[in-house]
C-alpha positions in Angstrom: 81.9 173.7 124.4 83.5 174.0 128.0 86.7 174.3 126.6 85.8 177.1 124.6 86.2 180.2 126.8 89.5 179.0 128.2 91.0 179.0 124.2 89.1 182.5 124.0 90.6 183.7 126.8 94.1 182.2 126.2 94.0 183.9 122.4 93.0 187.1 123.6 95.4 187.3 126.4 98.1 186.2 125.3 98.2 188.3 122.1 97.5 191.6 124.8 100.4 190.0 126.3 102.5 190.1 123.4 101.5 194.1 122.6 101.9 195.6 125.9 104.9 197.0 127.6 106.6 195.4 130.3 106.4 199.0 132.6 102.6 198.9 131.5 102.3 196.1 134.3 101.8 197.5 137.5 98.4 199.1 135.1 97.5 196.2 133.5 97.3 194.3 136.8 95.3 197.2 138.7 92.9 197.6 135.5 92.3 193.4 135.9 91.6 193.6 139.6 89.0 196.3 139.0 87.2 194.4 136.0 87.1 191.2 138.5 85.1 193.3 141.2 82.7 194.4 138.6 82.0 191.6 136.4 82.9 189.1 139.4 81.8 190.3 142.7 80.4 186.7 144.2 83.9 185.6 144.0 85.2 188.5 146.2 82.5 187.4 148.1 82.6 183.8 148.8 86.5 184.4 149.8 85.8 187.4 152.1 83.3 185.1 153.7 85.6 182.4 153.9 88.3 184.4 155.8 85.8 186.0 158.1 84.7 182.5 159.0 87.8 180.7 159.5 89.7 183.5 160.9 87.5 185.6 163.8 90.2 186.9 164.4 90.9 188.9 161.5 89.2 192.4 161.6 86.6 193.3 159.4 88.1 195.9 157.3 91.5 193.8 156.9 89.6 190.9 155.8 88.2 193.3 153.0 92.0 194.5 152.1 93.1 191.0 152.2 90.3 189.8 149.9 91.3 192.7 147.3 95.1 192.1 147.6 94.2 187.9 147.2 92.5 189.8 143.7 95.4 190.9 142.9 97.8 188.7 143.3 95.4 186.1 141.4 95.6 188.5 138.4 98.7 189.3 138.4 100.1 185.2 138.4 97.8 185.1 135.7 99.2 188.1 133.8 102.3 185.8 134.3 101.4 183.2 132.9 99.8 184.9 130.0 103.3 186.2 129.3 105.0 183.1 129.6 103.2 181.8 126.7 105.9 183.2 124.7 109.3 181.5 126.3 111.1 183.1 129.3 108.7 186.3 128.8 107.7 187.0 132.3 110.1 188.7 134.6 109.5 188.7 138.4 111.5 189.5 141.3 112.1 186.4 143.2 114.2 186.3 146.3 115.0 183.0 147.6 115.1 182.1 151.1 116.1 179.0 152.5 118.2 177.3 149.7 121.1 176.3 151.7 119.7 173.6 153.3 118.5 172.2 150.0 122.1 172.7 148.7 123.3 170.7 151.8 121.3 168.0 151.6 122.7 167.6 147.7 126.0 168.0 149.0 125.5 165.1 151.3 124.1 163.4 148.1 120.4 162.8 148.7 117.7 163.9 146.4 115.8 166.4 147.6 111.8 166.5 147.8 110.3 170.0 147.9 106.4 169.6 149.3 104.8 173.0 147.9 102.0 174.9 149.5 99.8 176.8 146.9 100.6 180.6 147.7 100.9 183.6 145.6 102.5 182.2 142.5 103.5 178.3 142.0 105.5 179.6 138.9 107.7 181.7 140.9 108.5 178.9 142.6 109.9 177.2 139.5 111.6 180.5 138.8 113.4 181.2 141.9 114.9 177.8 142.0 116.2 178.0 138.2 117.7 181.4 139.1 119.4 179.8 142.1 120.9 177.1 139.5 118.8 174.0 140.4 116.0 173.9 138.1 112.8 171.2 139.5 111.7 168.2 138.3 107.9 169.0 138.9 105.3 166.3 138.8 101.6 167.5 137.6 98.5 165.9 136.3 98.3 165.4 132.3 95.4 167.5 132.8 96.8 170.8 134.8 95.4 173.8 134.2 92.7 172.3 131.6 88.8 172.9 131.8 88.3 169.5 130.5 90.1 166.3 129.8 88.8 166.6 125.9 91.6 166.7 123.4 90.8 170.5 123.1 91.3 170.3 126.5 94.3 169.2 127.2 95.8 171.4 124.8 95.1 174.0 126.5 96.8 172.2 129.7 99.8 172.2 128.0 99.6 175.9 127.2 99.1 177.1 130.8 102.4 175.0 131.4 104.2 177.2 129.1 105.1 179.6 131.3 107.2 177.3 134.1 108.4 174.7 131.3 111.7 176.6 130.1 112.4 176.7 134.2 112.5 173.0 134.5 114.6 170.1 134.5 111.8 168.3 134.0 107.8 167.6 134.1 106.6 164.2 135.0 102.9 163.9 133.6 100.2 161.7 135.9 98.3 159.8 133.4 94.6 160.2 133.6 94.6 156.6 134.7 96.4 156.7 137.6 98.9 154.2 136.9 102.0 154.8 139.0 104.3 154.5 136.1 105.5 157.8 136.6 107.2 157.0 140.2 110.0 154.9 138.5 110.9 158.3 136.4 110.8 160.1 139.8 112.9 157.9 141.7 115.3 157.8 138.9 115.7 161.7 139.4 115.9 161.4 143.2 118.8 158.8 143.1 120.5 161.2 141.0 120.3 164.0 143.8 117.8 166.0 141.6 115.5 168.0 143.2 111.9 167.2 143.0 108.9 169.2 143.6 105.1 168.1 144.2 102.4 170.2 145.5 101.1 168.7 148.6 97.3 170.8 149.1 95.1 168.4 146.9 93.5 164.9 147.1 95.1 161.8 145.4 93.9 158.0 145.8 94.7 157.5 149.3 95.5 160.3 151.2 95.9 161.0 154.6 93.4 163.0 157.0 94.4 165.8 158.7 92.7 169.1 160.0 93.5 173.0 158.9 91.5 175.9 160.1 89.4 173.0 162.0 87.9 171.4 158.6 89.2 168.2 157.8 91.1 168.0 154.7 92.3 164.8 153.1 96.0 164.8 151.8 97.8 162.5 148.9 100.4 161.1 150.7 102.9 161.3 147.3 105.6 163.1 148.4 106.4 162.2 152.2 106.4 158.3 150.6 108.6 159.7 148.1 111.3 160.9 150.6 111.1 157.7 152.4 111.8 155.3 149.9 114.2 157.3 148.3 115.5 158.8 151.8 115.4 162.3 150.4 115.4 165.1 151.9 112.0 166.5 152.9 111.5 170.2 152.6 108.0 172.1 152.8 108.2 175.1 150.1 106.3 178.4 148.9 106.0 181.6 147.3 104.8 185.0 148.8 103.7 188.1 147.4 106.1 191.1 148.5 104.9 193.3 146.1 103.9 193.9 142.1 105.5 191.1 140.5 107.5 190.7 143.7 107.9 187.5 145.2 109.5 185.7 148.0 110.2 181.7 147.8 110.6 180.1 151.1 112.4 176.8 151.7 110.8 175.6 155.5 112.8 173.9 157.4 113.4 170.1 156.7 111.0 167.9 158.2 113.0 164.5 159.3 113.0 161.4 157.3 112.4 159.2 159.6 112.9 155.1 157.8 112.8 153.5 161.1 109.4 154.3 161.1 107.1 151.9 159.4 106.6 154.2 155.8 102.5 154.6 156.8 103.3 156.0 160.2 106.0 158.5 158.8 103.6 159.5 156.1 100.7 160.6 158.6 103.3 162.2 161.0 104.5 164.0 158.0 101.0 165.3 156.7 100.3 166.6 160.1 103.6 168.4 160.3 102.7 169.9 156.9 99.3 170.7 157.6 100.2 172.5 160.9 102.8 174.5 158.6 99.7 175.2 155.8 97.4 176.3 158.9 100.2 178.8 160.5 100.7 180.0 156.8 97.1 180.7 156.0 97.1 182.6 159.2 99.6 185.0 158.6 99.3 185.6 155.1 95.7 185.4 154.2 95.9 187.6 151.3 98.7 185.0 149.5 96.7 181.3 150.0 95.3 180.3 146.4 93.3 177.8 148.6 90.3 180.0 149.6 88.4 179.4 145.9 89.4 175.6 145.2 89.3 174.3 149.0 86.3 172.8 150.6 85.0 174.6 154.0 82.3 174.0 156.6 78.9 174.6 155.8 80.0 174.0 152.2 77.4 172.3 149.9 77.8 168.5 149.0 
């Protein structure tokens, strides 16, 4: 029955998707954001509060235009996706900054291991890099973007992948057990100087501890382990909002792979380094972190 609404929603949408004009966008997306505030206003809420609480230093009325704009931006990545159930149908601007040094480090053939931070759009990210002539290997859970791990489910995981899969090399599933089957496939595309990306803001079996906005937050350690057995290239990676269905992908700069290092002592200098980068972020774009509704906060109930 949990499943339910999500299939609803997935039907209805997409078939809107389908019947509406590309230039009705900018409308469609404006129209959502307004709904959400009416039939949604806790959500608003709880993120508002969030930034206001995390970030005193953010006035008042700017955490109110950055809550609205973090609205939109949900919205409109979901519009995306909605049309991206029908192959290749969503059309962003992407601009991508950064790339050479990820064509550098293929030159000097490594793989390449592209650690994303969830802002604005993941599937831009995907996007940007096809359009740039390297489409990702992207590693996900079997059961991304489902309500529940039912058959139903998952079926409807594989329809919110719709809209990155034509941008991909490839999509390496985790199994709902765990097993770390799936790292032989990876490694395989790193030693063939493919490039690789994993989102680094969630929890895996062992992670690594490591403070952002002064919560502690506990990161999988996947792809910093990843780079050093494979000594690939590390690069940090995101996507900004510029504008409607504007986006900017940004390629960090790469953080050293460091295999003199014992591989547990390069992994917890890495997460730091990556969670000082996701904290700087956060602060400066506020409006563009997709963390504020999943991520778990002080003063948070159990």
């Amino acid at each position: 029955m949990a499943d339910l609404p999500r299939v609803a929603a997935l039907g209805v949408g997409g078939v809107a998707a389908v019947l509406t004009p590309r230039r009705f966008d900018p409308a469609v997306a404006e129209m959502l954001t307004r709904l959400h505030q009416v039939a949604a206003p806790r959500t608003a809420e709880r993120v508002y509060a969030r930034m206001r609480a995390t970030l005193p230093a953010l006035p008042d009325q700017e955490a109110r235009e950055a809550t609205r704009a973090w609205t939109r931006m949900r919205l409109e990545d979901t519009w995306g996706r909605l049309r991206g159930l029908r192959r290749r149908a969503w059309h962003p601007e992407i601009e991508v900054e950064g790339i050479d040094s990820v064509r550098a480090a293929r030159r000097a053939g490594r793989g390449v291991v592209l650690w994303g931070m969830r802002f604005a759009s993941a599937t831009a990210i995907k996007q940007g890099f096809d359009q740039e002539g390297l489409p990702l290997v992207h590693v996900s859970r079997v059961d991304h973007g489902a309500p529940s791990t039912s058959a139903l489910g998952l079926r409807t995981a594989s329809w919110f992948c719709r809209a990155e899969n034509p941008y991909l090399a490839d999509r390496v599933q985790i199994p709902l057990d765990g097993s770390p089957r799936y790292l032989m496939r990876l490694r395989h595309h790193l030693r063939r100087g493919a490039c690789v990306s994993i989102f680094g803001e969630h929890e895996g079996v062992q992670n690594v501890e490591a403070k952002v906005l002064g919560t502690p937050r506990f990161f999988a350690p996947g792809a910093p382990s990843l780079a050093w057995l494979e000594d690939a290239a590390l690069f940090s990676v995101y996507a900004l909002r510029t504008g409607p269905y504007r986006y900017r992908v940004v390629v960090d700069p790469e953080i050293p792979v460091r295999r003199k290092q014992p591989r547990k002592a390069f992994v917890e200098d890495a997460v730091g380094e990556f969670a000082g980068r996701l904290e700087r972020l956060i602060v400066a774009h506020p409006a563009d972190w997709q963390g504020w509704l999943y991520h778990r906060f002080e003063g948070d109930p159990p």
